[in-house]
C-alpha positions as CSV (number, residue, x, y, z in Angstrom):
1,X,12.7,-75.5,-30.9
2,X,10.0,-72.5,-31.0
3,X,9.6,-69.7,-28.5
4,X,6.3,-71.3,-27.7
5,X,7.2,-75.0,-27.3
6,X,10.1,-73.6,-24.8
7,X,8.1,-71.5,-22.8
8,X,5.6,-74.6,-22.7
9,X,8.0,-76.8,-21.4
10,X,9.2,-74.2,-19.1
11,X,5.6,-73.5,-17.6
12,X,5.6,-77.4,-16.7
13,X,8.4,-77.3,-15.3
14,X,7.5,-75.1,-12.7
15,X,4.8,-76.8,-12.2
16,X,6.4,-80.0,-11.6
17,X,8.7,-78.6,-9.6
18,X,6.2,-76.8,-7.5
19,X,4.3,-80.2,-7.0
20,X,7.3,-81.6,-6.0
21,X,7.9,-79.0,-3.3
22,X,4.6,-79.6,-2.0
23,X,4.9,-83.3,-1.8
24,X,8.3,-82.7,0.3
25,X,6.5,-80.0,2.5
26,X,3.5,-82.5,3.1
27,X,6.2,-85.1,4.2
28,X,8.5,-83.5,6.2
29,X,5.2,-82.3,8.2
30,X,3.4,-85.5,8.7
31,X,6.2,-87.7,8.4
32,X,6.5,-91.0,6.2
33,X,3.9,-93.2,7.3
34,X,1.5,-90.5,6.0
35,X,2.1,-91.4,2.5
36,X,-0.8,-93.4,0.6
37,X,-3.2,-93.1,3.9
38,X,-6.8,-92.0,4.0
39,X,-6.0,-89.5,6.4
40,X,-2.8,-87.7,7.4
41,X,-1.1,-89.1,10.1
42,X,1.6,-86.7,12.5
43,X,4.1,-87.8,14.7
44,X,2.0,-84.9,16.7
45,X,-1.1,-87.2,16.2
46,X,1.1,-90.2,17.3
47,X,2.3,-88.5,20.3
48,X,-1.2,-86.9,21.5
49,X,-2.6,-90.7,21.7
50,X,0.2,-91.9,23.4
51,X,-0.4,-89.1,26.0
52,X,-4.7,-89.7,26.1
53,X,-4.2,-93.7,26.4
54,X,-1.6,-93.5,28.9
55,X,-3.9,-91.0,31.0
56,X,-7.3,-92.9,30.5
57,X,-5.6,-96.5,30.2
58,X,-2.2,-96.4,31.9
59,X,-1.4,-98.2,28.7
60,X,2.0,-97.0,27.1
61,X,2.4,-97.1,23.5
62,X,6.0,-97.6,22.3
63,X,6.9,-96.1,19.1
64,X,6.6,-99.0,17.2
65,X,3.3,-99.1,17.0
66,X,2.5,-95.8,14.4
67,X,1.0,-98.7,11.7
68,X,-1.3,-100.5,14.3
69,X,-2.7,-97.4,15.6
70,X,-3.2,-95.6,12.5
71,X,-5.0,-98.4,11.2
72,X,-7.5,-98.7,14.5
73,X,-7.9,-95.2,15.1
74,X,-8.9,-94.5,11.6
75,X,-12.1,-96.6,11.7
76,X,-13.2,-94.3,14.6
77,X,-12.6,-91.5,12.3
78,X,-15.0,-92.6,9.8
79,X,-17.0,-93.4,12.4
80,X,-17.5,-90.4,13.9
81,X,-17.4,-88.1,10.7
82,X,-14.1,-86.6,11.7
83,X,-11.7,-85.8,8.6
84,X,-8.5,-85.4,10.2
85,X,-6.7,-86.6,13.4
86,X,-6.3,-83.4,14.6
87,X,-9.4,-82.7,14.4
88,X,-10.7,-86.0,16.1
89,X,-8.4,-85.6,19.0
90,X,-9.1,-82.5,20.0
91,X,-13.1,-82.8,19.9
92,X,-12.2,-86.4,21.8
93,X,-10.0,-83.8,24.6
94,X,-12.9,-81.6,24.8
95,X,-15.8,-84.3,25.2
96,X,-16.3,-86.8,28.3
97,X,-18.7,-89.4,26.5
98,X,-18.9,-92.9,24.9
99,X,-16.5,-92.3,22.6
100,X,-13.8,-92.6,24.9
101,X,-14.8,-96.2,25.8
102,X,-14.6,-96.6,21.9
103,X,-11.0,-94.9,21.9
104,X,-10.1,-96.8,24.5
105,X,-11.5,-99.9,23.2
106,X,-9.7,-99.4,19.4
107,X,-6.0,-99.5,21.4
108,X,-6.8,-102.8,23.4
109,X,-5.2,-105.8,22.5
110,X,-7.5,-109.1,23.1
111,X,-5.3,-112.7,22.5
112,X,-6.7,-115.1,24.7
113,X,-7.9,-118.6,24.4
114,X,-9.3,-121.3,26.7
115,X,-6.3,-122.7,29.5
116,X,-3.7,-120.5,28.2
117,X,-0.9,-121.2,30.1
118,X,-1.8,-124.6,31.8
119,X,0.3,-124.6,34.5
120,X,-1.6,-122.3,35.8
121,X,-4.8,-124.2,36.1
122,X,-3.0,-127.1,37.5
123,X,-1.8,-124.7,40.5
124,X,-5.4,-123.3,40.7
125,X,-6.8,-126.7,41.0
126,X,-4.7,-127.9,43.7
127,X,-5.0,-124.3,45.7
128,X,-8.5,-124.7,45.6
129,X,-8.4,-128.6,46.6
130,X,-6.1,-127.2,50.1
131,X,-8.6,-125.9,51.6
132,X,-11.5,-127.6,53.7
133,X,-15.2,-128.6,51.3
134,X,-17.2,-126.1,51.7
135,X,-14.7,-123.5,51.8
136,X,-16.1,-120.0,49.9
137,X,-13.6,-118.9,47.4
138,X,-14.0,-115.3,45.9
139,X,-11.7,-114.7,42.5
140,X,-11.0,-112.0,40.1
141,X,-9.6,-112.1,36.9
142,X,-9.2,-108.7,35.8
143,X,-8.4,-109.2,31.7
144,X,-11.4,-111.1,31.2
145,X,-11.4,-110.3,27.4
146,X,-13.8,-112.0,25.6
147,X,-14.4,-114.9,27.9
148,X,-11.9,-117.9,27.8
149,X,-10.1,-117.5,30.5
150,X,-13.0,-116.6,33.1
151,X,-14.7,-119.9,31.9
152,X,-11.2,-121.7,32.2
153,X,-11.3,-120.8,35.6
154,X,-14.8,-121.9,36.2
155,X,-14.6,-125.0,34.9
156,X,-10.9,-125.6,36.6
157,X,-13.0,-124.7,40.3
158,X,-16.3,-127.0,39.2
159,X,-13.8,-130.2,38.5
160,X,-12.1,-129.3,41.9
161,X,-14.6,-128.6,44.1
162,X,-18.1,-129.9,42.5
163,X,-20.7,-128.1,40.8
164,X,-22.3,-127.1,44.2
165,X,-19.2,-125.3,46.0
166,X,-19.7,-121.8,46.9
167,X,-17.3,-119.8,44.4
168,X,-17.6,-116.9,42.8
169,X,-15.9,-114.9,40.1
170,X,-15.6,-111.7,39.0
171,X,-14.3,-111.1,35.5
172,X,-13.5,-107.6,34.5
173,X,-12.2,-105.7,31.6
174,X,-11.6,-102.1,30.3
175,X,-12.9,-103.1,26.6
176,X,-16.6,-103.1,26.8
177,X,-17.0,-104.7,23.7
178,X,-15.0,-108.1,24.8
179,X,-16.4,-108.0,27.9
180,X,-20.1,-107.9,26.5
181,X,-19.0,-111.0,24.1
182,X,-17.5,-112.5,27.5
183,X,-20.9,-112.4,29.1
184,X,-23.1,-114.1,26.2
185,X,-20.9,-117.1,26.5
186,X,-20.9,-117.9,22.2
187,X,-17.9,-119.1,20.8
188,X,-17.2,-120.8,17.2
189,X,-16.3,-124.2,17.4
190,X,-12.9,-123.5,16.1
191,X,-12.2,-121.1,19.2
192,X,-12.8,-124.6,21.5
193,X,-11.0,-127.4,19.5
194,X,-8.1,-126.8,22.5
195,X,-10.8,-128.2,24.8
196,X,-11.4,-132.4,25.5
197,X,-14.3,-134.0,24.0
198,X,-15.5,-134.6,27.8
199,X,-14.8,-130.7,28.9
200,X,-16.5,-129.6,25.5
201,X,-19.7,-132.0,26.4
202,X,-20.0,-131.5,30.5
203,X,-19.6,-127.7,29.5
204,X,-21.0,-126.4,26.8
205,X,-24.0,-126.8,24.7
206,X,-24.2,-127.2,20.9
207,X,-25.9,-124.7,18.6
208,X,-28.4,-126.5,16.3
209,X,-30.0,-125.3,13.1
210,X,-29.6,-121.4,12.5
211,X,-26.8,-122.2,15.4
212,X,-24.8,-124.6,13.7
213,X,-21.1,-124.4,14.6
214,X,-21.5,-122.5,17.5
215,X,-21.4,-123.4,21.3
216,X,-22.7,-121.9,24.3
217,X,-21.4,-121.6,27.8
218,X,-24.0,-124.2,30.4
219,X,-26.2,-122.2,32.9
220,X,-24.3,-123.6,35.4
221,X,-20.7,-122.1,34.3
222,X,-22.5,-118.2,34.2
223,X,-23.9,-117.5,36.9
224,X,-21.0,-118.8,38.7
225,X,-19.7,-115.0,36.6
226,X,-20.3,-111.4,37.4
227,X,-18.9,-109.6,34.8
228,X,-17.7,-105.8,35.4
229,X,-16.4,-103.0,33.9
230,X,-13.3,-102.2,36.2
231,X,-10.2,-99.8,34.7
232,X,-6.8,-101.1,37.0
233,X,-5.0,-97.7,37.1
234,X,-8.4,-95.7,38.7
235,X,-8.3,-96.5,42.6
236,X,-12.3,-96.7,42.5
237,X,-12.4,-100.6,42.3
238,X,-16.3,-101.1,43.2
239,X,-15.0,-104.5,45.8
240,X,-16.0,-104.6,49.3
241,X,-14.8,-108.0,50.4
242,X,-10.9,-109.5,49.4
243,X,-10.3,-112.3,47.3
244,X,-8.4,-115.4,47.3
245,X,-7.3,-115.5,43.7
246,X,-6.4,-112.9,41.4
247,X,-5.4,-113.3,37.8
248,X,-3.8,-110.3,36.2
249,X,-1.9,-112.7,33.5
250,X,-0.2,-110.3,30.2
251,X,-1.8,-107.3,31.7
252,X,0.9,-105.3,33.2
253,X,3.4,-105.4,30.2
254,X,1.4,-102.5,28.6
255,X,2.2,-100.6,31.9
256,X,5.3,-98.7,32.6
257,X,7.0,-99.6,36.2
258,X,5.3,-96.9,38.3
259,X,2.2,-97.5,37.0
260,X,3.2,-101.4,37.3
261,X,3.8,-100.5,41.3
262,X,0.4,-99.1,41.3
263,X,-1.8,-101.6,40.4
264,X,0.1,-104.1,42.2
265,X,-0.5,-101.8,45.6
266,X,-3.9,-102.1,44.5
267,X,-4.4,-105.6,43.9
268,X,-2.2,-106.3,47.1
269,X,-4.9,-104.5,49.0
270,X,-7.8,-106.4,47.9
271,X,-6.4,-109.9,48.1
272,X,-6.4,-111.6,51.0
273,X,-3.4,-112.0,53.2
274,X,-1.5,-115.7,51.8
275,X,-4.0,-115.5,48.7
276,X,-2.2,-116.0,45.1
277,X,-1.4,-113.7,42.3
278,X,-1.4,-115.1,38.8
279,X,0.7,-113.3,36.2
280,X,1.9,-113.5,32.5
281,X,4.5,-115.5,31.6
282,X,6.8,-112.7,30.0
283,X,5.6,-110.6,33.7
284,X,8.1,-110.5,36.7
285,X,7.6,-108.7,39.8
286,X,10.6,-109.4,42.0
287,X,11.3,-105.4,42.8
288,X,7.8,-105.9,44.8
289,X,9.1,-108.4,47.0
290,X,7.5,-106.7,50.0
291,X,4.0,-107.0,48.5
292,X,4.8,-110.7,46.8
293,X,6.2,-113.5,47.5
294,X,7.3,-115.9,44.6
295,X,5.4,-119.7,44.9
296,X,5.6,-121.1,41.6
297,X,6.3,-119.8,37.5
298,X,4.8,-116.4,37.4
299,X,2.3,-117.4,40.7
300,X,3.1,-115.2,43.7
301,X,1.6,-115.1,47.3
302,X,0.4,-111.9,48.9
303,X,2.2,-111.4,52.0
């Protein structure tokens, strides 16, 4: 082999082996779920949004969740022009504007669909038959998301108590973008094949022509809605009167247990005294046995 070719190969080498180190630097630094991403991703980044949802959500963000994060919080990045995490997160910690509805909005999780968890409709349809006709009935269902189980429970209290019964809801949500999808009411025909021919028709109202394959929510089920804004872990709920009937269904298992205990206070205070609590089927409360009472699966009574 020639001097030259040797000190060549040499040269490469060392470069090789300077590449190399890099590589191992940039991975012990971001860790391995950085590899082959758009943008580099920290178990400093992962930590700083677990601390920012848990503040502005209550929501807490277990450490299996690196991948589904990544993957919604990047979009905001492109979004907003930001190249890096770090750099995103800090502008987000030193701004108080719509982006932190986006933020908030991009860690959400939304699976719904109409009469999930039938049970509970049965119970809310013979609660609401207890009571005298005429009887006013005020309910919130606080994870409104985008729509199906508000309308559930408006078409559960029409077929109960008759389309001229005074009763109310409030639907609420954190996501603004669910809740804005909620309120028009428009859903693909696939999204309501769980629903009878006879609900489908007394309900809802076929899209024709440019509409085709889409239904819409009847007059008569909306404004029997008012949809809100409301974030469960701020104590600045906008309700002046209590309700009878509040559904808080797969809500609380992104909560730890004091912030659980919280929003249970809460709700406690603004339901009415014997009124029902509807919950998620993987959601037990039976440590808050003096503000509930157990009635049924996952339905509780306010003492």
């Amino acid at each position: 082999m020639s001097q030259t070719t040797s000190t060549a190969s040499s040269a490469r080498t060392r470069t090789l082996s300077s590449r190399a180190d890099t590589a191992i630097g940039a991975t012990a630094a971001s860790g391995p779920l950085s590899q082959g991403r758009e943008f580099v991703w920290t178990t400093a980044d992962f930590a700083r949004v677990q601390g920012l949802i848990y503040q502005r959500a209550g929501i807490s963000l277990h450490d299996g969740k690196h991948a589904m994060v990544y993957s919604r919080l990047s979009r905001r990045l492109r979004e907003t022009g930001h190249s890096s995490f770090n750099e995103y997160l800090s502008w987000l910690e030193t701004h108080d504007g719509p982006e932190w509805q986006e933020f908030v909005n991009a860690l959400t999780t939304n699976l719904t669909a109409f009469f999930r968890e039938q049970h509970h409709f049965e119970i809310l349809a013979a609660h609401l038959k207890s009571k005298p006709s005429g009887t006013p009935w005020r309910v919130w269902c606080n994870a409104a998301s985008t729509g199906e189980e508000p309308y559930s429970i408006v078409m559960t209290a029409l077929e109960a108590l008759g389309p001229s019964a005074p009763f109310k809801l409030t639907a609420s949500d954190i996501d603004s973008r669910v809740l804005a999808t909620a309120a028009q009411g428009v859903y693909r025909l696939d999204n309501v094949k769980g629903l009878s021919p006879k609900r489908l028709h007394h309900f809802f109202l076929r899209g024709k022509a440019g509409n085709e394959g889409l239904v819409r929510a009847k007059p008569e089920m909306r404004k029997a809605i008012e949809f809100m804004s409301v974030n469960l872990i701020r104590d600045d709920w906008p309700f002046r009167e209590p309700f009878d009937v509040v559904f808080c269904r797969n809500v609380m298992i992104y909560f730890d247990a004091p912030t659980q205990r919280k929003v249970l206070e809460r709700i406690h205070r603004v339901l009415k005294p014997g009124g029902m609590l509807f919950v998620g089927h993987a959601e037990n409360f039976s440590e808050s046995r003096d503000l509930f009472t157990l009635r049924g699966k996952t339905v509780y009574e306010r003492r």
